[in-house]
Structures are given as structure tokens and as C-alpha cells.
C-alpha positions in Angstrom: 101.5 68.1 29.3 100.9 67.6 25.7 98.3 64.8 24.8 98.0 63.1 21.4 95.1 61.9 19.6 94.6 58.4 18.5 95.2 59.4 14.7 97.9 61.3 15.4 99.4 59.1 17.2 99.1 56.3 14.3 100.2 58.3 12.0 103.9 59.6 14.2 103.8 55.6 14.6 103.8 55.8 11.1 106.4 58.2 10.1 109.0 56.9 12.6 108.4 53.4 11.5 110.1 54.2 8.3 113.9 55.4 10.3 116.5 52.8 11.4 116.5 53.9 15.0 114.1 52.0 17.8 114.4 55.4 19.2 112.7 57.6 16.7 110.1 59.8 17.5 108.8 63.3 16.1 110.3 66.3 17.2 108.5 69.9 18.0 110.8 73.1 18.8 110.1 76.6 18.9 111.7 79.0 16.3 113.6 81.4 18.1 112.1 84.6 18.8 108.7 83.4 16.8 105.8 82.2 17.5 106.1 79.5 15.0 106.9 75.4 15.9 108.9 73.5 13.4 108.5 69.9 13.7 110.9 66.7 12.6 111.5 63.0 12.3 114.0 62.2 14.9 116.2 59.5 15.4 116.5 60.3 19.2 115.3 63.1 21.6 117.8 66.0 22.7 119.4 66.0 26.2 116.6 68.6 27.4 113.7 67.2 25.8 110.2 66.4 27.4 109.4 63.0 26.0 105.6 62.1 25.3 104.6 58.9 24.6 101.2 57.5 23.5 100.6 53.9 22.2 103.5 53.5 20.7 104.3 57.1 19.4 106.6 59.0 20.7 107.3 63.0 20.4 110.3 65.1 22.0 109.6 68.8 22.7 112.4 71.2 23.0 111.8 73.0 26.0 110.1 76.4 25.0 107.9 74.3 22.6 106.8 72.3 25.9 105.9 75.4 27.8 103.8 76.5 24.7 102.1 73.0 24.2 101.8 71.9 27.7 97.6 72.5 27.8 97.3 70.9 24.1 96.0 68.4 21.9 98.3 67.3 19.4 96.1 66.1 16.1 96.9 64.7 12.6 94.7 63.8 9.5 96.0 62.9 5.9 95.0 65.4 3.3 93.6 64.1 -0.1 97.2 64.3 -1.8 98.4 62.1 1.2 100.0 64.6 3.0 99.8 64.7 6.9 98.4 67.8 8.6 99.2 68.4 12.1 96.7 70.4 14.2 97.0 72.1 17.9 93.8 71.8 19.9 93.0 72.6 23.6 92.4 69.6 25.4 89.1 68.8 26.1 
């Protein structure tokens, strides 16, 4: 199953901090037929979402985005013009 690092999970904690919904989280689906993830603030998880959470952070992966991510490392920094970076690592 997906992990998330500390600073990624501070900054999720972060982003979904600023919704109205308790149940926010950050969402990660596959684009159909691509190889490319698209990923979105939340105000709840879908009906066939895997829910990961990690102190306090929570993400919902669509399933095919699941299967792709289920040996990864979800990581985040803030670039210089503030803007957050999401990175996919093996886990170690």
C-alpha cells in the first residue's frame, strides 16, 4: 500500500485544512488509458476508494491509481515560489 512521508503528509494536512469538510483528503486517479495520475483536494473519498491515512493526512486512490502506487512512497516539498511538488518514490 502507498506510504507517505512525514512532509508530505504535513503539507496534504495542510491543503485539506483549508476545505469545510472534516473529511477532506487529497485524491490520486489514473487518467484513462495514460500512464499519467491527476491528483485533487477532496471533500470526501469515492465509494471505491482505497483510503490512506498518516498522521492526520489523508489520501483516496481511485482504484487503478492504487494498483500503480501500491509499492510507493508518496513525497512532497515546497518549491521556491511556494508551490508544492509531489514526488513518487519506491519505498525503502
Amino acid at each position: 500500500m502507498l506510504t507517505l512521508t512525514d512532509t508530505a503528509s504535513v503539507l496534504i494536512k495542510n491543503l485539506t485544512d483549508q476545505t469545510a469538510s472534516d473529511e477532506a483528503g487529497l485524491r490520486i486517479s489514473a487518467a484513462e488509458g495514460t500512464p499519467n495520475l491527476t491528483v485533487d483536494v477532496t471533500a470526501s473519498p469515492e465509494p471505491n476508494d482505497t483510503v490512506v491515512e498518516h498522521t492526520g493526512a489523508r489520501v483516496f486512490l481511485e482504484e487503478t491509481a492504487a494498483a500503480a502506487l501500491d509499492d510507493k512512497e508518496l513525497d512532497a516539498q515546497v518549491d521556491e515560489a511556494g508551490a508544492i511538488r509531489f514526488a513518487i518514490n519506491d519505498q525503502s
